[in-house]
N, C-alpha and C positions, 0 to 999 in steps of 0.2 A: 169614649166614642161608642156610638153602634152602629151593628151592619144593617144592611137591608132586610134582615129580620126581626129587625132591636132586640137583637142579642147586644147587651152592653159590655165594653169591654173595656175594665178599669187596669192599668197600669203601674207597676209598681215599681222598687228600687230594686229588692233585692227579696231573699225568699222573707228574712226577719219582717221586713214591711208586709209581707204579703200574707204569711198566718197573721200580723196581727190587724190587716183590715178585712181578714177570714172572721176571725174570731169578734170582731166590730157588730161584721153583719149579723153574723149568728145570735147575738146578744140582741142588736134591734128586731130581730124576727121573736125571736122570744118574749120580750118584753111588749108587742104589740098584741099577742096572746095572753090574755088575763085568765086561758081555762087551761087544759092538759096539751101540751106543745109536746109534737114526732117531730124527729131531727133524725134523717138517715145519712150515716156516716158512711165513710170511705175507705178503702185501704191502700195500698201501695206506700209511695214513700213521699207524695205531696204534702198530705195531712198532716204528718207526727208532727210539725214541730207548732201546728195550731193544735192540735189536742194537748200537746205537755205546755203550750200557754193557758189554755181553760184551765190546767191545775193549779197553776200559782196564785202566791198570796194579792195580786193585783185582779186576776179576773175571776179567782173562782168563790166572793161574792155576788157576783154582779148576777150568777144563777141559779132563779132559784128550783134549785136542783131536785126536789119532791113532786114538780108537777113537769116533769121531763122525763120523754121518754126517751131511749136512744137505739135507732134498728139499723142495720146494714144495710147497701146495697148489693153488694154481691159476697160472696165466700168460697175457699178455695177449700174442697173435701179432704181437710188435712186435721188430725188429732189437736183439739183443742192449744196442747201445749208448743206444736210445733210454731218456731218461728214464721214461717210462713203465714198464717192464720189470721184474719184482718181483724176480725173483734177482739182477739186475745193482744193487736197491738195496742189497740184504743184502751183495752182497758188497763194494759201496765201505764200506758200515758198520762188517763186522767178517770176512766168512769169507777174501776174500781175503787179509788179513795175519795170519789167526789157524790158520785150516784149511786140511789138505794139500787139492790140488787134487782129487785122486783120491776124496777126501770128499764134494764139492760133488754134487752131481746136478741139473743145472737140467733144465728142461722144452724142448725143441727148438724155437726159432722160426728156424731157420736152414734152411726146408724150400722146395725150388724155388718154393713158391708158400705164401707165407705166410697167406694167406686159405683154407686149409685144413687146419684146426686138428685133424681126427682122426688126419690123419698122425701128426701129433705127440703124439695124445692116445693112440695106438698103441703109439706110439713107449715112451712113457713108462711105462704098463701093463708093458709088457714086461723094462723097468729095474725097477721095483719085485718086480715077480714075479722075477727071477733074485736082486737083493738076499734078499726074501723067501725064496727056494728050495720055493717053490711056488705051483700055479696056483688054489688055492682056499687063502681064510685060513680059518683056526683060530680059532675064539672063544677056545682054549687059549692063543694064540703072536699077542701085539699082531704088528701092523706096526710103530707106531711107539711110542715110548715116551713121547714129549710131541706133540701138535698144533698149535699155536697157529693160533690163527682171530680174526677182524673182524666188524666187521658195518656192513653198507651202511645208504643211509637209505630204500631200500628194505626191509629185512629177508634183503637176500641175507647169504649169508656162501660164501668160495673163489669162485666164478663161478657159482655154484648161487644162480638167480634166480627169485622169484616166479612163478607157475605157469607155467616152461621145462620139458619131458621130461628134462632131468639130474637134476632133483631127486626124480625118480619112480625114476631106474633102480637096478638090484637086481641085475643080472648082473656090471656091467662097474667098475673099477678107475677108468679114469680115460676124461673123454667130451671132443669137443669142444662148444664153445658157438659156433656162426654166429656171433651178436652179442650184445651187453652187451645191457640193459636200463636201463642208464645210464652216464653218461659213464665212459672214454673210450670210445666204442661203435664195439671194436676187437674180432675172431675169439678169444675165449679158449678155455684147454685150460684143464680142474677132476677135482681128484678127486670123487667119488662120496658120499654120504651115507655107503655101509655101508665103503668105503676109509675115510673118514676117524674113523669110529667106531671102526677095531680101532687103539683108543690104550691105553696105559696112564691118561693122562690128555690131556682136553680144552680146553685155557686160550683162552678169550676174552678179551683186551683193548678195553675201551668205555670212552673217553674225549673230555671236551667236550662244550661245551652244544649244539653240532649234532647230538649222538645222543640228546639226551633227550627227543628224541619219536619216536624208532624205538624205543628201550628201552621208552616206557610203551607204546605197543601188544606191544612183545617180553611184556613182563610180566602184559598181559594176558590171554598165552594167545593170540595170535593164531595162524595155521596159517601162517607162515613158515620161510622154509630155515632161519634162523638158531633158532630154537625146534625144527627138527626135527634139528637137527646136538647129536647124541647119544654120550658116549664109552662102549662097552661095560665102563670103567672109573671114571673121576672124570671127570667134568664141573663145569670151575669156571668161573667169572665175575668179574673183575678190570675193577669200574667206580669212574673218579673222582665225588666229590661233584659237579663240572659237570655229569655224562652224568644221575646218579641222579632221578629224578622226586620229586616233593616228595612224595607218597603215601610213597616208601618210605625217606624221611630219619628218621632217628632224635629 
């Protein structure tokens, strides 16, 4: 179904179903790119189990993994090895035995003082726009080809939290965040509303009965990040039966 924004919103069993009609999409956006294909991944705990499907011996033919690149959308300023650290999960899941290094583009928390996240949030801007090959995007020319995003039990989604100044800004690529809004409430680095908008498509994963009361306020229209995070292309929604509010069960 979709809403009155045709935000489409696909429906699943359980979360197994749901990484693996994650991991479906991901593969036809790739595959409809015959040149250098951006994929900005996610962190939290939605994702892992469609990144450790892209490693197995059933999907991780299907891409071809030399003209793929793989960026983040957001990162929590914590040392590379900490648990916490949303690239270092993706990459025990699947990039580091699947994807050339030179691929990867993680977000810098390796900065003489890690509690100052624009460094990095600089830093990162600036990678993107050289990938990109330019300093203003194109409503013509995505950045990225697929996005994948979460969503908090707040209503954030990447580090873009409830009424913070990143979720207002409109100049800049990628911003730092002082601090969370909720645990772990550690200095993150996030892309931007209108960054993460130039997708070809948008894929949300909402899964489990602890997101179905951020869903039914999502659903109702409420004025959060995750309602205002918009793809200038396809915006889809990949929620298990657990997440779905009983209003909208079939």
């Amino acid at each position: 179904m979709a809403d009155s924004a045709q935000r489409k919103i696909i429906t699943v069993a359980d979360p197994a179903a749901l990484a693996k009609a994650a991991a479906e999409r991901l593969i036809a956006r790739i595959a409809a790119n015959d040149d250098r294909v951006a994929v900005c991944l996610t962190g939290g705990s939605s994702p892992k189990a469609l990144y450790q499907l892209l490693a197995t011996a059933e999907y991780r033919p299907m891409i071809p993994w030399d003209r793929v690149d793989w960026f983040i959308g957001d990162e929590r300023l914590v040392p590379r090895k900490d648990p916490l650290h949303n690239m270092t999960m993706a990459r025990q899941a699947f990039l580091d035995r699947c994807a050339p290094a030179a691929n990867v583009h993680p977000i810098a928390t390796d900065t003489a003082d890690l509690k100052d996240p624009d460094t990095s949030a600089a830093l990162y801007e600036n990678e993107l726009m050289a990938f990109y090959g330019a300093e203003q995007l194109d409503p013509a020319r995505p950045l990225f080809d697929l996005v994948l995003m979460g969503v908090g039990p707040d209503g954030h989604t990447a580090s873009l939290f409830p009424g913070y100044p990143a979720v207002e800004e409109t100049g800049r690529w990628v911003v730092g965040v002082p601090k969370a809004n909720v645990e772990p409430f550690v200095p993150r680095v996030t892309l931007t509303l209108p960054a993460l908008a130039f997708c070809r498509e948008m894929l949300f994963e909402i899964a489990g009965h602890s997101k179905r009361a951020i869903l039914t306020r999502l659903l109702a229209g409420e004025n959060l990040p995750a309602n205002r995070a918009r793809s200038t292309g396809e915006t889809v929604w990949l929620v298990d039966q657990a997440a779905l509010p009983e209003d909208f069960r079939g």
